[in-house]
C-alpha positions as CSV (number, residue, x, y, z in Angstrom):
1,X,31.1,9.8,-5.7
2,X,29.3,8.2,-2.4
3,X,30.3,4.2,-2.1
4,X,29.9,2.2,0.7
5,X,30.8,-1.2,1.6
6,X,28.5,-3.3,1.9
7,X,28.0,-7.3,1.9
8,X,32.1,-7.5,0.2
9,X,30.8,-5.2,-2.9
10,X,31.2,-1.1,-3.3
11,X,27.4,0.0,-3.3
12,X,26.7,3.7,-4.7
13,X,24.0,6.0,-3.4
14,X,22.9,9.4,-3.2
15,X,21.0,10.9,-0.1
16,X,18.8,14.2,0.0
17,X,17.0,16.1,2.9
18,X,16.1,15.0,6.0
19,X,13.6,13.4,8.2
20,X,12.2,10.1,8.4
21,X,14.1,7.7,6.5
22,X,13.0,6.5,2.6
23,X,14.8,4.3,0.6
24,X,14.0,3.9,-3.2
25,X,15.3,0.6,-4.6
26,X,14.9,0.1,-8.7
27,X,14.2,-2.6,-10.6
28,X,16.0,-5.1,-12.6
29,X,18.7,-3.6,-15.6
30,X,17.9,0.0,-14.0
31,X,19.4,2.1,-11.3
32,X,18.9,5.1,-9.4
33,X,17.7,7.6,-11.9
34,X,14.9,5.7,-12.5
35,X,13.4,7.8,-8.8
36,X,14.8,11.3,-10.2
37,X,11.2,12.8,-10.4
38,X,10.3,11.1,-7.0
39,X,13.2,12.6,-4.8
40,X,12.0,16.1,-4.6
41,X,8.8,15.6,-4.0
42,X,9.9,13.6,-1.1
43,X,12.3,15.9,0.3
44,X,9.6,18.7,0.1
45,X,7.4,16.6,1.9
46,X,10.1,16.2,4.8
47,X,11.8,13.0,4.0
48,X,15.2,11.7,4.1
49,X,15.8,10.2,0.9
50,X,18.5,7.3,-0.2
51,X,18.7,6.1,-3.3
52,X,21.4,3.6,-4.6
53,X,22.0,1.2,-7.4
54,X,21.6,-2.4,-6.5
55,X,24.7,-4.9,-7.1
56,X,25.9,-5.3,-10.6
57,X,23.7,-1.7,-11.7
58,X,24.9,1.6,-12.1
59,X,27.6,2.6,-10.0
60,X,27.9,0.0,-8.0
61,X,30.4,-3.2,-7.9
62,X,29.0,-5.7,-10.5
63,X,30.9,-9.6,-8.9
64,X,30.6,-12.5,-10.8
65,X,28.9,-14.1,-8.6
66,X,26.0,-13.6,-5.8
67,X,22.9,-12.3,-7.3
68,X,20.3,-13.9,-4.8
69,X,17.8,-11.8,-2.8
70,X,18.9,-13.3,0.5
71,X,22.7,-11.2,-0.8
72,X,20.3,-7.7,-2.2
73,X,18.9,-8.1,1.8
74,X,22.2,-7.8,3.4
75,X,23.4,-5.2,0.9
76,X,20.3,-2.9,2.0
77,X,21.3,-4.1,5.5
78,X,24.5,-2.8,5.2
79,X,24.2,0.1,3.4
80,X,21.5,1.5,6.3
81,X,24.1,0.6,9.1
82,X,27.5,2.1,7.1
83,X,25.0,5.5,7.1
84,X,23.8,4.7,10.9
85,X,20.7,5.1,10.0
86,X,19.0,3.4,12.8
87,X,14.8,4.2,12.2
88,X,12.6,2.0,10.7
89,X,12.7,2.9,7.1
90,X,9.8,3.1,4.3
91,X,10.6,0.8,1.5
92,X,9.7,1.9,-2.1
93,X,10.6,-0.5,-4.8
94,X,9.7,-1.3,-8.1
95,X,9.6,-4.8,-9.8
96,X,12.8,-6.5,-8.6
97,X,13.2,-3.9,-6.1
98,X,10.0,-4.8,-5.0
99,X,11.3,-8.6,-4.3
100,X,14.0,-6.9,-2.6
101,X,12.5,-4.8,-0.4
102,X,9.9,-8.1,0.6
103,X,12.8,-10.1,1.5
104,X,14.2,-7.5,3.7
105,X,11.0,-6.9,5.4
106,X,11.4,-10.9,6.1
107,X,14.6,-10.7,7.2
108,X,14.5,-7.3,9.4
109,X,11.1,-6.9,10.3
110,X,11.4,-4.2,13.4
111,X,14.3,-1.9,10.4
112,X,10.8,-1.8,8.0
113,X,8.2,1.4,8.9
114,X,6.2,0.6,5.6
115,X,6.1,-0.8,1.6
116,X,5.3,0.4,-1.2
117,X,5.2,-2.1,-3.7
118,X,5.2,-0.9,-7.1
119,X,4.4,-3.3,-9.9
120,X,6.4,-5.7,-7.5
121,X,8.3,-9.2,-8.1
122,X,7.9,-11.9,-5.3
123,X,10.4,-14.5,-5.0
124,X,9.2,-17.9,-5.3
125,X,6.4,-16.9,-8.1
126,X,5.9,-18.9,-11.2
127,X,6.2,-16.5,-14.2
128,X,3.9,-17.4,-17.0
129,X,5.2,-19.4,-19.8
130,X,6.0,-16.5,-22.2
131,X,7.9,-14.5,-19.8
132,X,9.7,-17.1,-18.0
133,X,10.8,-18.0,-22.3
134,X,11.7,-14.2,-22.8
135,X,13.9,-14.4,-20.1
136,X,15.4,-17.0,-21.2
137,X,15.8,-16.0,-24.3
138,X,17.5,-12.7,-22.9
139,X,20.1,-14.9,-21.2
140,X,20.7,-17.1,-24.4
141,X,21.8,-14.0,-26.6
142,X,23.2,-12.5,-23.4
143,X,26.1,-15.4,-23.3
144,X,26.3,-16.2,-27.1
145,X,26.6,-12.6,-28.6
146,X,27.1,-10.5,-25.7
147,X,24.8,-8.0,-22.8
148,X,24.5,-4.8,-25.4
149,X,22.9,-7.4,-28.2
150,X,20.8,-9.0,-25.4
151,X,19.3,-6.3,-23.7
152,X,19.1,-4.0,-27.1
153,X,17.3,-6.6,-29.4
154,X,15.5,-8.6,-26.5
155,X,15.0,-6.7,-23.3
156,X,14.3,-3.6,-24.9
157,X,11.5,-5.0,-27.6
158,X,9.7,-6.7,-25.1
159,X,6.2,-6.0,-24.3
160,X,7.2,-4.6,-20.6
161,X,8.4,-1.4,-21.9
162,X,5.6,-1.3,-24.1
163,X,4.1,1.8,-21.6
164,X,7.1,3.7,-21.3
165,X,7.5,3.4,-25.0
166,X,4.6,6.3,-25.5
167,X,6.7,8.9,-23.9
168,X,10.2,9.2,-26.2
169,X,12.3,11.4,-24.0
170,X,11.5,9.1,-21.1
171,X,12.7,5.9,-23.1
172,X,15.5,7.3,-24.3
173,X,16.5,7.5,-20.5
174,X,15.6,4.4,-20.1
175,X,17.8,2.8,-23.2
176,X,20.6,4.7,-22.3
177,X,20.2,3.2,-18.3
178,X,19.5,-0.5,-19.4
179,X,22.4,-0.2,-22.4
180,X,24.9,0.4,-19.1
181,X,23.7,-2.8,-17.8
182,X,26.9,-4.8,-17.0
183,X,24.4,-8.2,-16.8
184,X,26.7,-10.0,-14.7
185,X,24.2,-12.2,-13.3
186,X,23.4,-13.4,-17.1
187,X,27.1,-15.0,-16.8
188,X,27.3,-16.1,-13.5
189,X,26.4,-20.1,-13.8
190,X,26.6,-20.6,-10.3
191,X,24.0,-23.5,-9.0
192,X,22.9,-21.6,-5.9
193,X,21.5,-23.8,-2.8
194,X,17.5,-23.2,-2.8
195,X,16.6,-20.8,0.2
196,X,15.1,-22.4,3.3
197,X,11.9,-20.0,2.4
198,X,10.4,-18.2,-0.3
199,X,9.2,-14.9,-0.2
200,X,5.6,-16.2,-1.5
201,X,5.6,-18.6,1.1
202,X,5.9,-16.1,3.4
203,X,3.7,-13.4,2.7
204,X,1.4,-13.2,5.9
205,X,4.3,-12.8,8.2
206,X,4.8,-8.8,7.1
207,X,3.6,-6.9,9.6
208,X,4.4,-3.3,8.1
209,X,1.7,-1.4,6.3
210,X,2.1,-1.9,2.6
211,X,0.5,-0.1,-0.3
212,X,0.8,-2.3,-3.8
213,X,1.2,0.0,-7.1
214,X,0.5,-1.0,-10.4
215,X,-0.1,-0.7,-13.4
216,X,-3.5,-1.3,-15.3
217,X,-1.5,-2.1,-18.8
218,X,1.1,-3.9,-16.7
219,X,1.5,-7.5,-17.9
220,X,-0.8,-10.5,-16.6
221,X,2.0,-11.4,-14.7
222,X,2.7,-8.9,-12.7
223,X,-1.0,-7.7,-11.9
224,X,-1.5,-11.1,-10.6
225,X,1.4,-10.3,-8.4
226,X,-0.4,-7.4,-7.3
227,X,-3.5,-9.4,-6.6
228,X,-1.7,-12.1,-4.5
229,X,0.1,-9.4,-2.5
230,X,-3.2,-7.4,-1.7
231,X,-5.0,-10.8,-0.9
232,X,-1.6,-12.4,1.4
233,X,-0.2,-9.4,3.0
234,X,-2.6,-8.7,5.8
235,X,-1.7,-4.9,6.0
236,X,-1.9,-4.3,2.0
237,X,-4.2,-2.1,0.1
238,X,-4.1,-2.1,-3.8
239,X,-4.2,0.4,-5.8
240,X,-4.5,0.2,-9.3
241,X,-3.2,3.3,-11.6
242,X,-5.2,4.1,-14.6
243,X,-3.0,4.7,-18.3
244,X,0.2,2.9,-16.6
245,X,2.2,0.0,-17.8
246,X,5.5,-1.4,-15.6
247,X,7.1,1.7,-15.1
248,X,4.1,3.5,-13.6
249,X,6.4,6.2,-11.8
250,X,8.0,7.0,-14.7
251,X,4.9,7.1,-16.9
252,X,2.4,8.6,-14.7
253,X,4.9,10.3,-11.9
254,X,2.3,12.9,-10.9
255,X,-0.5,9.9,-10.1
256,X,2.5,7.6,-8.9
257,X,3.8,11.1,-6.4
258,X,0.3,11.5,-5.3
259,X,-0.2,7.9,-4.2
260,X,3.1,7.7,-2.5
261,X,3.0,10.7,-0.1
262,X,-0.9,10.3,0.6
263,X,0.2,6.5,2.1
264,X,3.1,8.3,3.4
265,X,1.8,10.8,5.7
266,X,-1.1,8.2,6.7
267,X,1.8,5.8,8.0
268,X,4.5,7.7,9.5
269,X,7.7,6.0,11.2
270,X,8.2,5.6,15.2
């Protein structure tokens, strides 16, 4: 199984094809599988995919402590130099990926060819009231009766998945991915320093061509997202896909493949 080391965790990945470099980074309580209908599109199309499960998902080393973006950053930072991959690379990330992948264009600006931005977190955003309560709720159960409970009778009910829901075989994947989740983070109790910047605060310093995704049934939350990434980041254009909730890719993967590869080939790498 492909591990490398990156930031003092092991990091698993998988890579397929070749060409100019994209990396696919999931979102929160997922991991890799959740691109599994995106990678051959991409490798048809003449791309290099990498895929890999962020710290504490999937495969990859779950520490107790150091679940900040500025540490998901120099994980992705790492991983790209242990695999000497040197180009610019197109960022596709969904929801926390999406934070991820915003940071990183922060912190390595000239290692970033393009984003796409799919149903995208920002760091630094105030969540509405009844999300920022689910999530705490989530963590409550999560430390008084244990990750399975948590993420089975809270994570899994909520609203989010509400989309992905519709399609049975495709949620079943999806339970059996989040179910894995180690939620380490939910126990780490660490007071972290507040970053010198947030993302948010930030959002008219990325340079690299950006195309936000999401979902028209996504929540309030995140669409508003959308909107302030379309409106902040100078290079953005927003697309918004019809029928889709959170997980647009994996609801509407044929819309979601379309998108992708059309901003692809308009915005290819140096």
């Amino acid at each position: 199984m492909p591990h490398a080391s990156t930031n003092d965790i092991a990091t698993f990945y998988e890579e397929a094809g070749q060409g100019p470099p994209v990396v696919l980074i999931h979102g929160h309580t997922l991991d890799l599988r959740l691109w599994d209908a995106q990678v051959a599109p991409l490798v048809d199309a003449g791309y290099r995919v990498l895929r890999y499960d962020v710290r504490g998902h999937g495969q990859s080393e779950a520490p107790a402590t150091g679940y900040t973006y500025q540490n998901y950053s120099l994980d992705l930072r790492d991983l790209l130099d242990r695999l000497k991959i040197d180009a610019p690379v197109h960022l596709v990330a969904l929801s926390m990926g999406g934070g991820i992948a915003l940071q990183f264009a922060l912190d390595h600006p000239q290692r970033v060819a393009s984003l796409v931005l799919v149903d995208s977190t920002v760091p630094g955003f105030d969540y509405s009231p009844e999300y920022a309560d689910a999530v705490e709720e989530l963590v409550r159960v999560a430390r008084s009766e244990g990750p399975r409970a948590a993420l089975d009778q809270v994570w899994l009910t909520h609203p989010l998945f509400d989309g992905i829901r519709r399609f049975p075989d495709r949620f079943d994947l999806l339970r059996s991915i989040v179910l894995a989740y180690p939620a380490r983070d939910y126990l780490d109790e660490t007071e972290y320093p507040q970053p010198q910047w947030q993302v948010i605060d930030r959002l008219d310093d990325i340079r690299a061509p950006t195309l936000v995704l999401v979902g028209e049934q996504d929540l309030p939350d995140f669409r508003l997202i959308a909107e302030i990434l379309a409106a902040n980041v100078s290079t953005a254009r927003l697309e918004i896909i019809p029928d889709a909730g959170h997980l647009l890719n994996l609801e509407q993967p044929r819309a979601f493949n379309g998108a992708l590869l059309r901003f692809l080939a308009k915005h290819p790498s140096d």
